[in-house]
C-alpha positions as CSV (number, residue, x, y, z in Angstrom):
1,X,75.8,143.9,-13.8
2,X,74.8,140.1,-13.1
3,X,71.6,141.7,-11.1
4,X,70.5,143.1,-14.0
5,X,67.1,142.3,-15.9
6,X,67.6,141.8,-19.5
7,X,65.3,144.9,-20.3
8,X,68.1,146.7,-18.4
9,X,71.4,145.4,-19.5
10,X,69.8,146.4,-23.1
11,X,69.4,149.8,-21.6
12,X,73.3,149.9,-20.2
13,X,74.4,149.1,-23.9
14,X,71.7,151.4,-26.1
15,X,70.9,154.3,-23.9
16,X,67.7,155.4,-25.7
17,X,65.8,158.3,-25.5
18,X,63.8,160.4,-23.0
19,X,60.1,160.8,-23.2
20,X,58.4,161.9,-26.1
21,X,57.4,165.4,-26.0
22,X,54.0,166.8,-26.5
23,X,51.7,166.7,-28.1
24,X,52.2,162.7,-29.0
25,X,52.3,161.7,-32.8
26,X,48.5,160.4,-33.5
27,X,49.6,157.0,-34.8
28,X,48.8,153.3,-33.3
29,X,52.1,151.7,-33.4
30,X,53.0,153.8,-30.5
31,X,53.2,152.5,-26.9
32,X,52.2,154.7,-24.3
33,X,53.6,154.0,-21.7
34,X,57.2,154.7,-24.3
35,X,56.2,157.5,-25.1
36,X,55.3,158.8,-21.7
37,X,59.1,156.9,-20.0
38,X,61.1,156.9,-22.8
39,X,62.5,154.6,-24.8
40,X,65.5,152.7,-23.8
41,X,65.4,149.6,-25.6
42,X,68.0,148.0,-28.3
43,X,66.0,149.0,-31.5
44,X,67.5,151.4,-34.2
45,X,66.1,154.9,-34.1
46,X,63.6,154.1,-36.7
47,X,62.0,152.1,-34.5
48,X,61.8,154.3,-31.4
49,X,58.5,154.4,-29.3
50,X,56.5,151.5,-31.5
51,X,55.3,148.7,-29.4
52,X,57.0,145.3,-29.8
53,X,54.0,144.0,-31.9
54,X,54.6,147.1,-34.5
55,X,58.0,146.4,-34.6
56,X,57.7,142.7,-34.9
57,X,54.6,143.5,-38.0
58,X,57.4,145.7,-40.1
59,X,60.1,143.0,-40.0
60,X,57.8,140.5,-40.9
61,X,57.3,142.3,-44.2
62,X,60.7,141.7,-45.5
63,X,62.5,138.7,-43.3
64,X,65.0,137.2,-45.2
65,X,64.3,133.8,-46.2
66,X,67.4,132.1,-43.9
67,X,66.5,130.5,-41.1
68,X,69.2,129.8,-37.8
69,X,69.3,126.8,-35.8
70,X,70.9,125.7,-32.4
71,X,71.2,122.6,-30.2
72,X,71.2,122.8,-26.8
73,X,71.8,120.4,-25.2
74,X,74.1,122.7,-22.4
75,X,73.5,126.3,-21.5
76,X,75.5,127.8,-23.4
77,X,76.4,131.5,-23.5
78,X,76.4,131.5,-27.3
79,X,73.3,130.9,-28.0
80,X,72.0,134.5,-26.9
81,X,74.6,135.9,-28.8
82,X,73.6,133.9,-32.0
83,X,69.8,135.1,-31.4
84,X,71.2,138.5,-31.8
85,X,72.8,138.2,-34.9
86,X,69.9,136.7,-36.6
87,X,67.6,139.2,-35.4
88,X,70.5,141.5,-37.1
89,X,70.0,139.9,-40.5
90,X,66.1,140.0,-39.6
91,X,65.9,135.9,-40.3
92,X,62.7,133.9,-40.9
93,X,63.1,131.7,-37.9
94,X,65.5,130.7,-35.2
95,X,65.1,126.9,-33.7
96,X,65.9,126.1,-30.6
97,X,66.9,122.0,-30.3
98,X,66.9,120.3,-27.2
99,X,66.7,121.6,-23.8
100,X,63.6,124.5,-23.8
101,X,65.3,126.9,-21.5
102,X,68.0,128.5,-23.4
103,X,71.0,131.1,-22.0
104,X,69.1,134.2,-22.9
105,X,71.5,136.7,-21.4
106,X,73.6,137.6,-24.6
107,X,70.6,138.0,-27.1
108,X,69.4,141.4,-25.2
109,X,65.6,140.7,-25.8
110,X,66.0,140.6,-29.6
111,X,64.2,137.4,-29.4
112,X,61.2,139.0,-28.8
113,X,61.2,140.7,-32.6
114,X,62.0,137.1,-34.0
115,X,60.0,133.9,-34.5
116,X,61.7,131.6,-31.8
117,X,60.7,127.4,-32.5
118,X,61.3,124.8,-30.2
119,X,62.3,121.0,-31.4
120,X,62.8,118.4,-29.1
121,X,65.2,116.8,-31.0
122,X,66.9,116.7,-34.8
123,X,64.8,114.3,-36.1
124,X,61.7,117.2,-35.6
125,X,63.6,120.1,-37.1
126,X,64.6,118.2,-40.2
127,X,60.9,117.3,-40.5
128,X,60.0,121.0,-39.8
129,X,62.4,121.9,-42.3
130,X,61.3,119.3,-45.3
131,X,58.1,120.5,-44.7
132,X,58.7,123.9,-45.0
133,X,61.0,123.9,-48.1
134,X,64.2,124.9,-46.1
135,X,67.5,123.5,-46.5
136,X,69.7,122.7,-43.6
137,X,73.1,123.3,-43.7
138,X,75.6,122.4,-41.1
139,X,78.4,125.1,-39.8
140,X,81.5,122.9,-38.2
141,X,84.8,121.8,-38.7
142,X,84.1,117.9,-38.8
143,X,85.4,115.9,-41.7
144,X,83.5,115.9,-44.6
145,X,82.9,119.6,-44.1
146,X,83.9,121.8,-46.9
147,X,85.2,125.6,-47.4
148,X,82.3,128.0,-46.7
149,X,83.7,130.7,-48.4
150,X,83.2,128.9,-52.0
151,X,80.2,127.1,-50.9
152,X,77.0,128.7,-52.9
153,X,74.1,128.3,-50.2
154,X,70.7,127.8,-50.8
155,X,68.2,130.4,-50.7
156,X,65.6,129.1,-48.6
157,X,68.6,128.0,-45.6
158,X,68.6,126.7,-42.4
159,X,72.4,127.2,-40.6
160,X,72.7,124.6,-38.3
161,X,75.3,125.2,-35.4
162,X,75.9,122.7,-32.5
163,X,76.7,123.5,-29.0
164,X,80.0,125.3,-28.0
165,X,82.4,122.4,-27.7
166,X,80.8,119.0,-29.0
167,X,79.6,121.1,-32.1
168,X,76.8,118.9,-34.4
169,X,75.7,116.0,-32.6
170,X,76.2,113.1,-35.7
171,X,72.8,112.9,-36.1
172,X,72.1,116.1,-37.2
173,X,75.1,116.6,-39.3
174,X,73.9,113.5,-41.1
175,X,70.6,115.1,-41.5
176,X,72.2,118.2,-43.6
177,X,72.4,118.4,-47.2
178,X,76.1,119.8,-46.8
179,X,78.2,120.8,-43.9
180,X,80.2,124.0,-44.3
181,X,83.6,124.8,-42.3
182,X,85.4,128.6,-42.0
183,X,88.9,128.1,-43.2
184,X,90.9,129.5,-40.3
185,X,94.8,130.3,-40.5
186,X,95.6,130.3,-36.6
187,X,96.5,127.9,-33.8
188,X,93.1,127.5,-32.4
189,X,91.0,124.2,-33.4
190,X,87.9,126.2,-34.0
191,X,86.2,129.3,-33.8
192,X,83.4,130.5,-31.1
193,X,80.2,129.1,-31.7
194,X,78.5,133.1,-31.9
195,X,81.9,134.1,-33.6
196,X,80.9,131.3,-36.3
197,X,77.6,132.0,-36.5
198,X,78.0,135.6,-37.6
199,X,80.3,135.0,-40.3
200,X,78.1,132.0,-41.8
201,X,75.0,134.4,-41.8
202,X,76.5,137.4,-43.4
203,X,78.2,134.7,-46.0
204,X,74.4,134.2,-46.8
205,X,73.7,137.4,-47.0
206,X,76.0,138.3,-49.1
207,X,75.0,135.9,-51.4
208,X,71.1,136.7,-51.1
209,X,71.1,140.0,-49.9
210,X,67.7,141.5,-49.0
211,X,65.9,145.1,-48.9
212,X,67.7,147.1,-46.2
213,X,65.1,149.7,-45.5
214,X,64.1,149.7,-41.6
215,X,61.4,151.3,-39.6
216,X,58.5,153.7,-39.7
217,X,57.5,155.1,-43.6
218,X,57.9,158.9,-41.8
219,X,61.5,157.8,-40.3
């Protein structure tokens, strides 16, 4: 499947549906062109047939108030895969730090329902952060780090992750008010970066846990 656009790998994995049958509902959300090809795209059934800017308009009415972000200073594989879990929990904002090119392959075009920030380095997203009211809070197994699972995070949260491998450059775990670690029971030094992410954002959610409605008020 390595030919494969990203528009179609999400097809392979959420096979959609078929073209909407006549007449089409009266309502401007819809996409055309969606409702006249079908719908293959990664979005929950609620969502089926609204353009990307309808989708994008609902979510924005209830994002949770955590924010994700990512170094990368390699292209790493994870980062895709840590896009899509915050589009999952329907996050505020996901910062990209470093390189402006990022391995989109695993996200499966969720970015395009999230707000997606660029930094150039960690000194920007801190400011970004400070200015905004958002708390950053690292997620690695350094020393000083402490047990996530009895950590109480902040509300308004940013979950700093580093790059598969090196983890938090120094500078930015220096930056965060705390640094948070999953206790793990195996041999392996540390879990995958996307692995790790998923667990610190449901963590948060569990703590802050927002509406869970979805979709279309006739859904």
């Amino acid at each position: 499947m390595t030919g494969l656009s990203e528009d179609e790998l999400a097809a392979v994995s959420s096979p959609g549906v078929g073209p909407h049958p006549l007449p089409w509902p009266d309502d401007p959300r819809l996409d055309p062109e969606l409702l006249a090809e079908g719908d293959r795209r990664n979005v929950v059934d609620a969502y089926r047939y609204l353009s990307v800017e309808a989708i994008v308009a609902d979510l924005d009415t209830r994002r949770a108030p955590l924010h994700v972000a990512i170094q990368n200073w390699e292209h790493d594989f994870n980062i895709g895969s840590i896009v899509r879990t915050a589009n999952a929990f329907n996050v505020a904002g996901v910062h990209i730090i470093g390189r402006r090119r990022w391995n989109r392959r695993g996200a499966m075009v969720t970015d395009r329902y999230l707000h997606v920030h660029h930094h150039r380095d960690e000194a920007s997203l801190l400011d970004w952060l400070a200015a905004h009211g958002v708390t950053p809070v690292g997620v690695d197994n350094i020393p000083g780090s402490v047990p996530l699972e009895g950590t109480a995070l902040p509300r308004d949260c940013c979950l700093v992750f580093g790059s598969e491998g090196p983890g938090l450059t120094p500078e930015l775990a220096a930056g965060c008010a705390r640094v948070v670690a999953i206790t793990q029971y195996g041999s392996t030094r540390s879990l995958n970066a996307g692995a790790a992410a998923a667990i610190a954002m449901y963590h948060w959610s569990l703590q802050w846990p927002t509406a869970p409605g979805t979709g279309r008020p006739d859904a």
